[in-house]
C-alpha positions as CSV (number, residue, x, y, z in Angstrom):
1,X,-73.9,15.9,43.6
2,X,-73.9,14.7,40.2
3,X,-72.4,18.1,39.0
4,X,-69.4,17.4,41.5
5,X,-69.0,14.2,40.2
6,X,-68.3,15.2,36.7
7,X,-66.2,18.0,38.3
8,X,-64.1,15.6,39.9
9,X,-63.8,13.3,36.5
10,X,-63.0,16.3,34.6
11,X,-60.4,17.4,36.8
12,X,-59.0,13.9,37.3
13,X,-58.7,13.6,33.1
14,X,-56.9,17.0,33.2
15,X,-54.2,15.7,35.9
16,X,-54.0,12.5,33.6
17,X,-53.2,14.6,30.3
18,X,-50.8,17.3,32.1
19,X,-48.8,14.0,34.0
20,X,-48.9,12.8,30.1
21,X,-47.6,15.9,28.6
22,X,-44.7,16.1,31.6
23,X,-43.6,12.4,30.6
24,X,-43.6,13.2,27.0
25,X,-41.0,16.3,27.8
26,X,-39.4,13.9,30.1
27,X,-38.8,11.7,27.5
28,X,-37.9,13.9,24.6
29,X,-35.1,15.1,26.9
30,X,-33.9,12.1,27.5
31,X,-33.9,11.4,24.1
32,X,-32.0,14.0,23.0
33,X,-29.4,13.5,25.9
34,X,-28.8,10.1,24.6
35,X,-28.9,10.9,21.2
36,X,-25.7,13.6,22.5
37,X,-24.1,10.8,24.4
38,X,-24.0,8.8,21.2
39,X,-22.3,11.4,19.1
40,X,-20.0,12.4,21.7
41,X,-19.4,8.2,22.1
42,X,-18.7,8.3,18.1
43,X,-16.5,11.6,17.9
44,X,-14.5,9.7,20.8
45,X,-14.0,6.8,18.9
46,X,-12.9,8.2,15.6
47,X,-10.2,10.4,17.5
48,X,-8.8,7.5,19.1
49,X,-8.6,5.2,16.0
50,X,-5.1,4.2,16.4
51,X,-2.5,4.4,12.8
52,X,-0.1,1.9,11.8
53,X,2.7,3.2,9.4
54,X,4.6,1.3,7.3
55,X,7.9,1.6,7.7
56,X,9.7,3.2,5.2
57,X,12.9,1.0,3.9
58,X,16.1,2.6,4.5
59,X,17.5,3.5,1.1
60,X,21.8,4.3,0.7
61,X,22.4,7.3,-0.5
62,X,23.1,6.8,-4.2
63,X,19.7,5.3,-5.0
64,X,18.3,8.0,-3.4
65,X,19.8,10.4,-5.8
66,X,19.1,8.8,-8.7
67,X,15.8,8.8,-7.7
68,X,15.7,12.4,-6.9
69,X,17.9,13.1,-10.5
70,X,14.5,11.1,-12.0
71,X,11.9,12.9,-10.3
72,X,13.9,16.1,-11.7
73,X,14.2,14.9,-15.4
74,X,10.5,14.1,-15.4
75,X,9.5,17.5,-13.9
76,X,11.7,19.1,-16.5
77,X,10.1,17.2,-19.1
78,X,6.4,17.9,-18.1
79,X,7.6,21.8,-18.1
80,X,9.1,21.7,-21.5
81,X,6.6,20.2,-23.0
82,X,3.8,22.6,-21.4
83,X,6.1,25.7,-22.8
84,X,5.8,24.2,-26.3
C-alpha cells in the first residue's frame, strides 16, 4: 500500500511539472505575441506621423532669376577653381 502511495505522489509531481511546463510555453507565446503586437502598434504609429510643410513664399519672377543667375555664378566659380 505504501508502494502505491508513493506511486500516486510520484505521479501527481509529474502532472504538477508537465501542467508547469505547458504554462511556461503558454506564456512564452503570449509573450512573443505581445511583444509582435507592440511592434506592429509602433510601425503603425511612425507611418501615420502626420507632416506639416511650410509654405513656400511666392517669389515674382525676377527675384527668382537672379537667384538662379547666383546659384549659376557660384557653381561656375566652384568649377573654375577645381580646374585650376
Amino acid at each position: 500500500m505504501a508502494k502505491n502511495l508513493n506511486f500516486k505522489v510520484k505521479n501527481a509531481q509529474l502532472a504538477q511539472a508537465l501542467d508547469l511546463n505547458k504554462k511556461k510555453k503558454d506564456l512564452a507565446k503570449k509573450r512573443a505575441e505581445a511583444q509582435k503586437a507592440r511592434v506592429e502598434a509602433n510601425d503603425t504609429a511612425n507611418q501615420n506621423k502626420a507632416v506639416t510643410l511650410k509654405p513656400i513664399p511666392p517669389q515674382n519672377s525676377e527675384e527668382a532669376r537672379e537667384a538662379a543667375a547666383a546659384a549659376a555664378a557660384a557653381e561656375a566659380a566652384v568649377a573654375a577653381e577645381a580646374a585650376t
